[in-house]
C-alpha positions as CSV (number, residue, x, y, z in Angstrom):
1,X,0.0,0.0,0.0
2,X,3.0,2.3,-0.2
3,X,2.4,3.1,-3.9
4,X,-1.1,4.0,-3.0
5,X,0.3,6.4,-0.1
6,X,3.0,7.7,-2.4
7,X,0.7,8.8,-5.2
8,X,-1.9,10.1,-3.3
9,X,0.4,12.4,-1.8
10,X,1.9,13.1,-5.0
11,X,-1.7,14.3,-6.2
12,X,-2.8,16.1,-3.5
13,X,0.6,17.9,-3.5
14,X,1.0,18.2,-7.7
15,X,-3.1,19.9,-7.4
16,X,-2.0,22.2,-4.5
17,X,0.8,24.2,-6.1
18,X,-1.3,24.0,-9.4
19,X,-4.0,26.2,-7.5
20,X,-1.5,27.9,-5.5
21,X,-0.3,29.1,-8.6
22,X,-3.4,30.1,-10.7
23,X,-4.7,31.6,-7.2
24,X,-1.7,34.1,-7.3
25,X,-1.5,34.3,-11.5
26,X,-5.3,35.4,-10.9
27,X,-4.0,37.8,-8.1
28,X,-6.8,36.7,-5.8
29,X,-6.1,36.3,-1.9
30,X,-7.4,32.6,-0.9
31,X,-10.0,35.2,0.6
32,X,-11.4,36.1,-2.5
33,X,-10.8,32.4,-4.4
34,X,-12.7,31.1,-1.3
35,X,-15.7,33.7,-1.8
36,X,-16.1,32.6,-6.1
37,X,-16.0,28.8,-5.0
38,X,-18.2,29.1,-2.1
39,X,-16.4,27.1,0.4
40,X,-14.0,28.7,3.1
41,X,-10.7,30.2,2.9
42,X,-9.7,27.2,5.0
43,X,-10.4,25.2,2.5
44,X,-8.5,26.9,-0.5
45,X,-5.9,26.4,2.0
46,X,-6.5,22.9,2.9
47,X,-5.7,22.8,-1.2
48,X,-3.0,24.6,-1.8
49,X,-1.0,22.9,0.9
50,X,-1.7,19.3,-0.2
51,X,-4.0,18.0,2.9
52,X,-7.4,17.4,1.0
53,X,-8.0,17.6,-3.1
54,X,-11.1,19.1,-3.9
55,X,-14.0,17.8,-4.8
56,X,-15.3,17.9,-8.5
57,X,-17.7,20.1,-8.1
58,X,-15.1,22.5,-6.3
59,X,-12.5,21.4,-9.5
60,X,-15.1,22.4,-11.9
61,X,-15.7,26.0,-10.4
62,X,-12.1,26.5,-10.6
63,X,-12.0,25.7,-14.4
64,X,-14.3,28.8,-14.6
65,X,-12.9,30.9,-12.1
66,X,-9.0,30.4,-13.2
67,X,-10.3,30.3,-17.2
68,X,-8.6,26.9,-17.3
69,X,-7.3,26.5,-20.6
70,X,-7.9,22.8,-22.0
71,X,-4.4,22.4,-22.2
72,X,-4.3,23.0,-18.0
73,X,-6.8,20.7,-17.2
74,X,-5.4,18.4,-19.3
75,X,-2.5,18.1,-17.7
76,X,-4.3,17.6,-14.3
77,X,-6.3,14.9,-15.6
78,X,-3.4,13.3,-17.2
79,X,-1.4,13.2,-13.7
80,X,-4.6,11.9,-12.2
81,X,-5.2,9.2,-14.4
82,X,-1.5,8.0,-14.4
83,X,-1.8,8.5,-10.4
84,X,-5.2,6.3,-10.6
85,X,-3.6,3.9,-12.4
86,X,-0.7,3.1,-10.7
87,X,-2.6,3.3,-7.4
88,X,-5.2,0.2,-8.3
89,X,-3.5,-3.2,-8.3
């Protein structure tokens, strides 16, 4: 189960400094990104520093928020899939 461990960690801390990063590209305070998602600024915390991944409905609201280009989420996708994969036996 250490693969499992290792790539979930991986994720959640791949995600985090992705939003970290559009969060300050967008120059929005985790304040402000907390107020457009509807969730806390806990939360956007909780994300940026890798100790939860958001839920898709959270995800999705980012996409319109950070004006995701396809070429951004696919590049999260792609790291989730690959971390999906290698996490199931």
């Amino acid at each position: 189960m250490k693969n499992k461990e290792y790539y979930a960690k991986n994720l959640r801390n791949k995600l985090g400094v992705f939003i970290l990063n559009k969060r300050l590209m967008a120059n929005l305070t985790q304040v402000n990104l907390a107020k457009q998602l509807g969730i806390s600024s806990p939360e956007v915390s909780q994300y940026e520093t890798g100790a939860r991944l958001p839920t898709l409905i959270i995800f999705l609201r980012m996409i319109i928020v950070f004006k995701l280009s396809l070429r951004d989420i696919y590049e999260v996708v792609t790291f989730c899939k690959i971390a999906q994969i290698d996490i199931d036996p």
